[in-house]
N, CA, C and O of each residue as an XYZ file, in Angstrom:
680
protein
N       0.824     -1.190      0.000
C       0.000      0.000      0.000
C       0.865      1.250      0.000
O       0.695      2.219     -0.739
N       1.883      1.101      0.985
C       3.149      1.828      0.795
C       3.685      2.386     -0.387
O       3.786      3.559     -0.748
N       4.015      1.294     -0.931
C       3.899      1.798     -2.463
C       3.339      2.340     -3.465
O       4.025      2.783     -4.386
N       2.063      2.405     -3.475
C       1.467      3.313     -4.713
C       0.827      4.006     -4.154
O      -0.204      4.411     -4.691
N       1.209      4.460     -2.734
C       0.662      6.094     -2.609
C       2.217      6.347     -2.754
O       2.317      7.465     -3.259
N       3.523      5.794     -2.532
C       4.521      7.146     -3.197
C       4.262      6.887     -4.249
O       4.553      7.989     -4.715
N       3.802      6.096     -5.448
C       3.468      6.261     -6.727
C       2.764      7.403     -6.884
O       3.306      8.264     -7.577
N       1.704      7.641     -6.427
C       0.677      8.626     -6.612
C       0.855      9.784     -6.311
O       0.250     10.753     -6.769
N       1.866      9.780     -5.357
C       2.757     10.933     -4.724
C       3.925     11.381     -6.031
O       3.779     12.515     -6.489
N       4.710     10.779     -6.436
C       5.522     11.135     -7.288
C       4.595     11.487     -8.879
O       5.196     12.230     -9.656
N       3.497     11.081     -9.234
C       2.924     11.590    -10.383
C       2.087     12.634    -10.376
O       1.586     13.320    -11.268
N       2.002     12.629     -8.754
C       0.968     14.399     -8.842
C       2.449     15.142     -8.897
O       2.396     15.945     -9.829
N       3.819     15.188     -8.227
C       4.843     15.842     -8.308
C       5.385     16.334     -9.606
O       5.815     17.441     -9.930
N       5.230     15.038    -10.367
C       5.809     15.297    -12.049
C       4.425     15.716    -12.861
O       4.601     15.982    -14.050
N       3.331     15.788    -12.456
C       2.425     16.707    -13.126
C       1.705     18.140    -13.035
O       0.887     18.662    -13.791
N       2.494     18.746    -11.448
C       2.825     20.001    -10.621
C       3.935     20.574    -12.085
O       3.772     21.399    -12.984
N       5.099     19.600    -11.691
C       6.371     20.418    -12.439
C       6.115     20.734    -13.969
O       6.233     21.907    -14.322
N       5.720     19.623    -15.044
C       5.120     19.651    -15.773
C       4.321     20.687    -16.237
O       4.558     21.163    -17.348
N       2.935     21.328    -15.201
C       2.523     22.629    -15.321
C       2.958     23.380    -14.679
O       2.161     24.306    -14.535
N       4.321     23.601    -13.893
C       4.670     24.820    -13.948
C       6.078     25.148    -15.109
O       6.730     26.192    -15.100
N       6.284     24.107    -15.946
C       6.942     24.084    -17.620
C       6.459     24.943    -18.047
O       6.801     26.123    -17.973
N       5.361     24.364    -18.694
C       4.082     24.543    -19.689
C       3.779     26.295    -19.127
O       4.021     27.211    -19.913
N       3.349     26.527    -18.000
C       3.213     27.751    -17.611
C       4.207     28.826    -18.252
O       3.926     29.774    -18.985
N       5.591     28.360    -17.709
C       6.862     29.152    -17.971
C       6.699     29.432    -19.706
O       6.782     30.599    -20.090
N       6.507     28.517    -20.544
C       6.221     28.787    -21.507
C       4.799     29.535    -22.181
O       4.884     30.067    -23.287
N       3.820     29.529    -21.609
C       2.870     30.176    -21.979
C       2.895     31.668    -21.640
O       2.411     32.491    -22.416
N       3.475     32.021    -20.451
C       3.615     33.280    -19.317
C       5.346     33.450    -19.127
O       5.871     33.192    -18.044
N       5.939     33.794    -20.009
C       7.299     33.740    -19.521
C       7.963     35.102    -18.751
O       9.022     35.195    -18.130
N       7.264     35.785    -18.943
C       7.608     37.177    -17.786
C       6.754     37.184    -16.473
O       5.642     36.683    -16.307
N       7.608     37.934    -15.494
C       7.134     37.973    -14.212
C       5.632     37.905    -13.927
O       5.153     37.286    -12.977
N       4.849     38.678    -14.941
C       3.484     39.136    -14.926
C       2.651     38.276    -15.492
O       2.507     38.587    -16.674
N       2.248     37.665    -15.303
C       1.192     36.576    -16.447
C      -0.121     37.289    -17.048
O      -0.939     37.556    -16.168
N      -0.564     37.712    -18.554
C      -1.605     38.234    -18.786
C      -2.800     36.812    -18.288
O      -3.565     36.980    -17.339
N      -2.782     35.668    -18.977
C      -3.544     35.156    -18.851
C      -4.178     34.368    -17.576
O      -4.976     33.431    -17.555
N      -3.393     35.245    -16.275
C      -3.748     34.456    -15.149
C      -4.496     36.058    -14.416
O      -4.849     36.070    -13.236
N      -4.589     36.857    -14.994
C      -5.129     38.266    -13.985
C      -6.433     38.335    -14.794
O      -6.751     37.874    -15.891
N      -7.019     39.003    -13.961
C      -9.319     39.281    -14.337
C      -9.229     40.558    -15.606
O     -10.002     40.771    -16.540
N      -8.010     41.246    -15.215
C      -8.046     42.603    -15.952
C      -7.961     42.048    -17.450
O      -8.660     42.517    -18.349
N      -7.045     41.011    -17.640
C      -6.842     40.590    -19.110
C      -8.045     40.086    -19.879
O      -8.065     40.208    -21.104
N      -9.385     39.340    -19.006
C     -10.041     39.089    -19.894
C     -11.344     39.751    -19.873
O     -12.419     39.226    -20.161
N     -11.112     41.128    -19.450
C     -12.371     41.566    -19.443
C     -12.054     42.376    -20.835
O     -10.896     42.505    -21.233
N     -13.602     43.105    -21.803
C     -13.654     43.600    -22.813
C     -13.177     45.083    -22.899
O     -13.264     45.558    -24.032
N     -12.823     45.683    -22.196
C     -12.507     47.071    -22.425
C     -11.119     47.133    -22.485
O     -10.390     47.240    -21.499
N     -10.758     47.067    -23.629
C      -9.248     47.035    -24.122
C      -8.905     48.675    -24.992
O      -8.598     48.703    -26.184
N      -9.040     50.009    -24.082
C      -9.028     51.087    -24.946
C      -7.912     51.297    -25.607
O      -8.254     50.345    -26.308
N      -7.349     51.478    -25.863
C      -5.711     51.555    -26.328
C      -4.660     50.538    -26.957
O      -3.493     50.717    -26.608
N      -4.885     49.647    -27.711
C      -3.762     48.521    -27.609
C      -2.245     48.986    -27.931
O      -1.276     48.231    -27.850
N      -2.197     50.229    -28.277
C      -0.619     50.833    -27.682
C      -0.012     51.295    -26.792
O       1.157     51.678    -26.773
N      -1.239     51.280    -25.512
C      -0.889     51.572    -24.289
C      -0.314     51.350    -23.331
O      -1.171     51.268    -22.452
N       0.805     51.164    -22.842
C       1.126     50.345    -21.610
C       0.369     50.131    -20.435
O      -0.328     51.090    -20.102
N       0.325     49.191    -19.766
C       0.001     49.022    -18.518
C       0.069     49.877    -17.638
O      -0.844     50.271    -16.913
N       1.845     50.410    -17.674
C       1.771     50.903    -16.776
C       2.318     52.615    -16.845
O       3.163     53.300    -16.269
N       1.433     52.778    -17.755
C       1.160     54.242    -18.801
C       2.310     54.843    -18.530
O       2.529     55.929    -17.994
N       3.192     53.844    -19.051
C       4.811     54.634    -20.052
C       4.284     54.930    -21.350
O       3.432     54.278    -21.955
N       4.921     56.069    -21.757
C       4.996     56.255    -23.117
C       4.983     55.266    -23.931
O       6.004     54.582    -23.978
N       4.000     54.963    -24.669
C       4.149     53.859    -25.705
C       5.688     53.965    -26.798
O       6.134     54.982    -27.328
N       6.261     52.489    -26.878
C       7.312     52.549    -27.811
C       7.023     52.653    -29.362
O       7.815     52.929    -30.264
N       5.679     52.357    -29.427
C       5.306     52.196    -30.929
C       4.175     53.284    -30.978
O       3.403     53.190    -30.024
N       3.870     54.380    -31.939
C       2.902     55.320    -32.382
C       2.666     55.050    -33.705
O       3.550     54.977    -34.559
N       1.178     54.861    -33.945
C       0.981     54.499    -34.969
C       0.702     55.946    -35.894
O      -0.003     56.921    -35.636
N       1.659     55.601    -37.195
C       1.631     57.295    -37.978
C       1.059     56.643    -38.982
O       1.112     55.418    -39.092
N       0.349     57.568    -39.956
C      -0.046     57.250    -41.315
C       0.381     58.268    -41.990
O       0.304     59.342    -41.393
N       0.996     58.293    -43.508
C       1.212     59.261    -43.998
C       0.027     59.286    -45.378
O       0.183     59.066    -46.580
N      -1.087     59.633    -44.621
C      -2.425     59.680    -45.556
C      -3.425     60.421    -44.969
O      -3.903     59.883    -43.970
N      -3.919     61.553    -45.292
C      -4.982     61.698    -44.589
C      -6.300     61.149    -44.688
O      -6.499     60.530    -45.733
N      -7.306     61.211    -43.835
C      -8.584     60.552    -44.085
C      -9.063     60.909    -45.636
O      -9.363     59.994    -46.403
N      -9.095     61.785    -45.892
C      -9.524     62.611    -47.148
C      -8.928     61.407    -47.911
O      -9.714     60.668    -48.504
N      -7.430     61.116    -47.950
C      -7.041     59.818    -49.069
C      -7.228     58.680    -48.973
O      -6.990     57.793    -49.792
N      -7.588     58.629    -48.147
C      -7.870     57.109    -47.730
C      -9.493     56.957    -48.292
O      -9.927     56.086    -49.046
N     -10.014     57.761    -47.853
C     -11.262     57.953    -48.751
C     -11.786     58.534    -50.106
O     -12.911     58.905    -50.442
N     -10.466     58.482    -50.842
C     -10.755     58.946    -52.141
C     -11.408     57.659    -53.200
O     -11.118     56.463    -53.149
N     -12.364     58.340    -54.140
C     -12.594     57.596    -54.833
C     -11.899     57.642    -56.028
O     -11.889     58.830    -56.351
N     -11.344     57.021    -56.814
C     -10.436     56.494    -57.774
C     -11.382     56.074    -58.894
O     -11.559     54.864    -59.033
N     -12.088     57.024    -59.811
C     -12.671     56.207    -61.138
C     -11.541     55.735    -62.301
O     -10.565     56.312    -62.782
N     -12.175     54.342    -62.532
C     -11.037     53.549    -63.349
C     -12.150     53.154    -64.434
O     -13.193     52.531    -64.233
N     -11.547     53.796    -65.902
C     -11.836     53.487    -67.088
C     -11.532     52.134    -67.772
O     -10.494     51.982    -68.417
N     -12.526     51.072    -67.612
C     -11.435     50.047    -68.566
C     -11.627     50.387    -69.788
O     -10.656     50.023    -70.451
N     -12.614     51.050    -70.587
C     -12.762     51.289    -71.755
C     -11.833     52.289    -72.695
O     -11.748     52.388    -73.919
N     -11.128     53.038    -71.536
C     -10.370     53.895    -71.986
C      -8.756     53.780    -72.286
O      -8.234     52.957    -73.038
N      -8.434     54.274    -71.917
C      -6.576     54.113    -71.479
C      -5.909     53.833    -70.261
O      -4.694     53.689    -70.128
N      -6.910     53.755    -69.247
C      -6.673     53.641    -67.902
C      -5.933     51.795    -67.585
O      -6.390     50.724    -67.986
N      -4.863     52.024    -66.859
C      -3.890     50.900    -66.776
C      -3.743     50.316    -65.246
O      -3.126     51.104    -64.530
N      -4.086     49.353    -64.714
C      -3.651     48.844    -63.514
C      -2.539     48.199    -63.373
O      -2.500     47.046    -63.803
N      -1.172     48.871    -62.636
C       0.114     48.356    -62.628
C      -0.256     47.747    -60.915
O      -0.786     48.328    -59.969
N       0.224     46.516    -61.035
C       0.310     45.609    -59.758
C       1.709     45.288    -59.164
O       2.303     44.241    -59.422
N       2.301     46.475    -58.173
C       3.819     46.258    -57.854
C       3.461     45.433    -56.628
O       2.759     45.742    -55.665
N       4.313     43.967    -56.980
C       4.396     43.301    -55.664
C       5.237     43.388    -54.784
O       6.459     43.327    -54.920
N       4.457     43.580    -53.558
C       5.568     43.674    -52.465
C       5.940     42.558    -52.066
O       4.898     42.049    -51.653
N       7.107     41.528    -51.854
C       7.314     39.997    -51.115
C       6.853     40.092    -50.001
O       7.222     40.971    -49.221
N       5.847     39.093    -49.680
C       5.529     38.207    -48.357
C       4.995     39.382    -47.634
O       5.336     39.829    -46.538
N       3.727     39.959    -48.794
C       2.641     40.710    -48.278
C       1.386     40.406    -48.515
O       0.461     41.200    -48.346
N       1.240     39.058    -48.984
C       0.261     38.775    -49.457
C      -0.370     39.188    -50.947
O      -1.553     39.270    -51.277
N       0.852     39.421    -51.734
C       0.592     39.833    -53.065
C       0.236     38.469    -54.394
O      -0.452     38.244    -55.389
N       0.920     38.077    -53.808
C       0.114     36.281    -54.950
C      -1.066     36.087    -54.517
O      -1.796     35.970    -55.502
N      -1.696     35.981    -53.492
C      -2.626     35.842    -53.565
C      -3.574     36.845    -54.228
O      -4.324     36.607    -55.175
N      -3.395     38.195    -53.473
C      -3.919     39.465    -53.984
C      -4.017     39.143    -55.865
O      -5.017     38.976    -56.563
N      -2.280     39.152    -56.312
C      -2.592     39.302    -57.661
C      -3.403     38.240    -58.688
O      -3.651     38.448    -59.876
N      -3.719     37.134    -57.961
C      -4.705     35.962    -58.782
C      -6.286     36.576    -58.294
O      -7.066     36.665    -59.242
N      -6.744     36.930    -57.178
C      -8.062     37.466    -56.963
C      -8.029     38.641    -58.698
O      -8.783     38.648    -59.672
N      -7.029     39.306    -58.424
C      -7.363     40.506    -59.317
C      -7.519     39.771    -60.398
O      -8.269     40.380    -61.160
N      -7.184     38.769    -60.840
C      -7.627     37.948    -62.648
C      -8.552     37.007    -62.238
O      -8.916     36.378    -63.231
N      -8.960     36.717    -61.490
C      -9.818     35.520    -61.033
C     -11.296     36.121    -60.456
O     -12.314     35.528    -60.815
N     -11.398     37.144    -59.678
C     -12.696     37.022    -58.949
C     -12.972     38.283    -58.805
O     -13.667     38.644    -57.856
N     -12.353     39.404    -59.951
C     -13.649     40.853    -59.877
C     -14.600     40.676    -61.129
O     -14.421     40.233    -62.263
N     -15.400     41.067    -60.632
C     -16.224     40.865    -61.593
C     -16.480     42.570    -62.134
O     -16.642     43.695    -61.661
N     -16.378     41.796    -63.569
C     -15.948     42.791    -64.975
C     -17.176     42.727    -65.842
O     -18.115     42.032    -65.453
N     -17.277     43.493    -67.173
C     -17.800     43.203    -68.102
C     -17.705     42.365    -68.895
O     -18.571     41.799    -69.563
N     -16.227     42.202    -68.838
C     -15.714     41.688    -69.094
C     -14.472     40.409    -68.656
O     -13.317     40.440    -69.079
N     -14.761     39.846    -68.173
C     -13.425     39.487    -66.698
C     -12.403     38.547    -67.552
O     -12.705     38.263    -68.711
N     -11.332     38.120    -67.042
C     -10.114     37.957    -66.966
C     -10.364     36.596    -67.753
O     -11.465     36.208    -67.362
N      -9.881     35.736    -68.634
C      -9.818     34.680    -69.069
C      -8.696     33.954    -68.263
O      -7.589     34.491    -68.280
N      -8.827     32.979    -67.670
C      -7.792     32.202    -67.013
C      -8.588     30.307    -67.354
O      -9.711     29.833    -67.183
N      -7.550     29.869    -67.774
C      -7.342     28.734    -68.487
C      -6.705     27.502    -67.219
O      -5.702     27.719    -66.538
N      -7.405     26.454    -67.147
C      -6.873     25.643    -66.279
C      -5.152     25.116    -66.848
O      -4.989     24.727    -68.005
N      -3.993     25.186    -65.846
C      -2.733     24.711    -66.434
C      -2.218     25.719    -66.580
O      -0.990     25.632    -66.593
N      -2.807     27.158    -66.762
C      -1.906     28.353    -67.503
C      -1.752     28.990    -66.044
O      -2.656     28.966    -65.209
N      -0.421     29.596    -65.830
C      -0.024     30.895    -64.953
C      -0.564     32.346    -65.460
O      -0.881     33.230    -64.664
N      -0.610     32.443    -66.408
C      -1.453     33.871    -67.164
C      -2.450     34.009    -67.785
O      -2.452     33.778    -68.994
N      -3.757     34.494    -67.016
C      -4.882     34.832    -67.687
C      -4.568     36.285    -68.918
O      -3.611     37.026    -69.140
N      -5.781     36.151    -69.408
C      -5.580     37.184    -70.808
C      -6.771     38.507    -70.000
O      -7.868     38.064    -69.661
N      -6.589     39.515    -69.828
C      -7.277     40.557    -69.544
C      -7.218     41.653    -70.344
O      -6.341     42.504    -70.493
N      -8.634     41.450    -70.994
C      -8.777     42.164    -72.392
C      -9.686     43.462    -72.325
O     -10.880     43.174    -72.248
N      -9.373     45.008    -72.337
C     -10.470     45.618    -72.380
C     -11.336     44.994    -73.336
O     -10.947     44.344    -74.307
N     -13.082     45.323    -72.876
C     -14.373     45.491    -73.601
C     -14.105     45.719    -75.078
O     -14.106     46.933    -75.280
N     -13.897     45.097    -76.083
C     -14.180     45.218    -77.583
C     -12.869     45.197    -78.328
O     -12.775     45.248    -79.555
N     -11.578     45.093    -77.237
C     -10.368     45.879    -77.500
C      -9.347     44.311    -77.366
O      -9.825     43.411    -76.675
N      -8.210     44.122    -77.933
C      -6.820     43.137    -77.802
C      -6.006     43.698    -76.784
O      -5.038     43.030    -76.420
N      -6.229     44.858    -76.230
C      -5.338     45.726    -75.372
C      -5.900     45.352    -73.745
O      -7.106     45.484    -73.531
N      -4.946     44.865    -72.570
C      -4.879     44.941    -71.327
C      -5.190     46.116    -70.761
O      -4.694     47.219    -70.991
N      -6.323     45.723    -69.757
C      -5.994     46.841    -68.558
C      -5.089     46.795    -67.267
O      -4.784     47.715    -66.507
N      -4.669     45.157    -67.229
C      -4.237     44.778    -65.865
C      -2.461     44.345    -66.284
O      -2.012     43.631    -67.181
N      -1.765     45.146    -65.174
C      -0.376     44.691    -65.743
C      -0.031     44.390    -64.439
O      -0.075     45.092    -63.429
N       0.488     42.687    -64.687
C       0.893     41.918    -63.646
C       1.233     41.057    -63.874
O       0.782     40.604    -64.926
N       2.280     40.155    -63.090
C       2.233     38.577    -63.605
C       1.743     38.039    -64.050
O       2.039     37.364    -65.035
N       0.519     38.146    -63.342
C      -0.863     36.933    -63.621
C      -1.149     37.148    -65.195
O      -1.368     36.381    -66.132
N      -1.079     38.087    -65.096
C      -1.599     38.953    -66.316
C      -0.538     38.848    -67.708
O      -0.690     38.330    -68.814
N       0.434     39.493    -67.162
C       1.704     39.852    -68.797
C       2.559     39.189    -68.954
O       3.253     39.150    -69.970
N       2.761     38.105    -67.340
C       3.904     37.519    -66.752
C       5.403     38.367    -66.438
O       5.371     39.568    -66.167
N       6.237     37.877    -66.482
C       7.000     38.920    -65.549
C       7.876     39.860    -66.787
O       9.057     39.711    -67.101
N       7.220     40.519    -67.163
C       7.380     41.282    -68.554
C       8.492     42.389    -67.569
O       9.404     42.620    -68.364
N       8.810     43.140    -66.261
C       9.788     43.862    -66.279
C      10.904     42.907    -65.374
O      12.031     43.372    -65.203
N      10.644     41.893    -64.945
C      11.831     41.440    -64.331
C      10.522     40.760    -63.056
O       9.346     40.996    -62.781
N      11.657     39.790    -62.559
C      10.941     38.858    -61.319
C      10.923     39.950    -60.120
O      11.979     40.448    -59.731
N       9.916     40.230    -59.666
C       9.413     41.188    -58.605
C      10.301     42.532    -58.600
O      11.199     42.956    -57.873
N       9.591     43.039    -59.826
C      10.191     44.374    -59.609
C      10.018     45.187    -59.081
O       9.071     45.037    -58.309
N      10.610     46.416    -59.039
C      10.815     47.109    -57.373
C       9.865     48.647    -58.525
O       9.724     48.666    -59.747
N       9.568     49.332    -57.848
C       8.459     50.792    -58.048
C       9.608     51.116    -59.261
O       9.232     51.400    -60.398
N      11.328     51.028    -58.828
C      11.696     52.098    -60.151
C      11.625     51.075    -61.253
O      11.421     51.463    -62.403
N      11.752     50.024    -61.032
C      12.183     49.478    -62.797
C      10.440     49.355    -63.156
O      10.352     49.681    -64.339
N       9.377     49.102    -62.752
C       7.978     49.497    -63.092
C       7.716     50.669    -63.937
O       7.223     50.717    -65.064
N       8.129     51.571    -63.196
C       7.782     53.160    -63.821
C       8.888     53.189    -65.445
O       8.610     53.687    -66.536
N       9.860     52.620    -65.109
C      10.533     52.597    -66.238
C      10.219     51.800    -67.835
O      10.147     52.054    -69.037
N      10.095     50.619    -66.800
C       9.739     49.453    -68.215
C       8.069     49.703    -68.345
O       7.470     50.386    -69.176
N       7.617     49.023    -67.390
C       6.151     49.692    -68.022
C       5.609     49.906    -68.993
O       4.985     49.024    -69.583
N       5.727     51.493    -69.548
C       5.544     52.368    -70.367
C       6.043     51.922    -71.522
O       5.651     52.446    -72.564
N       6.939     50.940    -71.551
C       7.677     50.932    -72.697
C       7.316     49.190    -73.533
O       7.374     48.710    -74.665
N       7.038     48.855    -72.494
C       6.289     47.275    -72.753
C       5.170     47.267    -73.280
O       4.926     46.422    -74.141
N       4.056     48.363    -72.830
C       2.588     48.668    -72.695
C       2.591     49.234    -74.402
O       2.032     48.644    -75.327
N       3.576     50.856    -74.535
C       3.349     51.168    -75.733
C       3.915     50.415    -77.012
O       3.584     50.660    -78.173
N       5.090     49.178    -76.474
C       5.399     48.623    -77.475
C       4.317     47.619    -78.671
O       4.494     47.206    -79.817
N       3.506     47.557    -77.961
C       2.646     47.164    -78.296
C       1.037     47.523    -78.992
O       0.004     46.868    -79.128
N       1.530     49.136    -79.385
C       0.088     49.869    -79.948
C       0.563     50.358    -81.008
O       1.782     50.506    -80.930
N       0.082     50.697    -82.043
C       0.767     51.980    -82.970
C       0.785     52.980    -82.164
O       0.134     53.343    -81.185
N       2.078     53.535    -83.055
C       2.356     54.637    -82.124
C       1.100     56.340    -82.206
O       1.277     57.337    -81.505
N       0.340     56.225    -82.892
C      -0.823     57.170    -83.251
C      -2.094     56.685    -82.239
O      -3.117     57.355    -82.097
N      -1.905     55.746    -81.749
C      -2.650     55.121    -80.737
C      -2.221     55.178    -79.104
O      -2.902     54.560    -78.286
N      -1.403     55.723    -78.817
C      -0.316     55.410    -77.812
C      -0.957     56.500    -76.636
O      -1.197     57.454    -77.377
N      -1.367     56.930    -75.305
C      -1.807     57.386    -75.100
C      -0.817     58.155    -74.447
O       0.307     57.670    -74.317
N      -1.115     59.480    -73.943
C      -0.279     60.642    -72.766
C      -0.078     60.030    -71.741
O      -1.071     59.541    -71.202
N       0.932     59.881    -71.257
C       1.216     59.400    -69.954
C       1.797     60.540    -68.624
O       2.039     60.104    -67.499
């Protein structure tokens, strides 16, 4: 009998230590959020606030005002109007740039072919693109190009491809 109460004794011991592991890892600073009342109640005003109202290390800036953020942007596909898609890496831009050939809905929308990496995005009545992107032109200025080689090649990919009496003001 002796025996398996120190059994029982030594497995509540190694399942004490065990959760206070597991703890150390869940809570590894002095303070544990998830063991105080304050953490799970709903009034969270500030999430840049400290606790213990130091100056926050992080301020969130925008360099936009509301006014731009709320601008509306009319986009001609019928016209000359061009959507350049600069990807940023491991921002969620592959995904982003297949929605844009895959799932707005157009008058016309995006031809994408099972097997193919590049749908065809054709203005309304026209052989001419509105959408310039991988998905789209494939990597017509270089593998993830950066804002300057865009602005550069671009223009020069886009008009290579019109007569030049057709070519629009840029």
């Amino acid at each position: 009998m002796e025996d398996r109460s120190h059994k029982v004794l030594l497995a509540l011991v190694m399942l004490f230590l065990f959760a206070v592991i597991v703890l150390q890892y869940v809570c590894p600073g002095t303070e544990c959020q998830l063991l105080r009342l304050r953490a799970l109640s709903p009034a969270a005003a500030d999430p840049y606030r400290a606790e213990d109202e130091t100056p926050a290390r992080f301020v969130p800036r925008f360099n936009f005002s509301a006014g731009d953020l709320l601008r509306r942007v009319d986009f001609n596909i019928k016209g000359d109007d061009l959507i350049v898609f600069l990807h940023i890496q491991k921002t969620g831009g592959t995904t982003f740039g297949r929605h844009l050939v895959r799932n707005i809905q157009l008058e016309q929308p995006c031809e994408c072919r099972a097997g193919q990496k590049k749908c065809t995005c054709h203005r309304p009545g026209k052989r001419e693109t509105w959408l310039f992107s991988r998905f789209s032109t494939g990597w017509s200025c270089g593998l993830h190009a950066d804002w300057t080689e865009l602005t550069n090649c671009v223009p020069s990919v886009v008009d290579s491809k019109k007569e030049v009496r057709l070519r629009p003001s840029r």
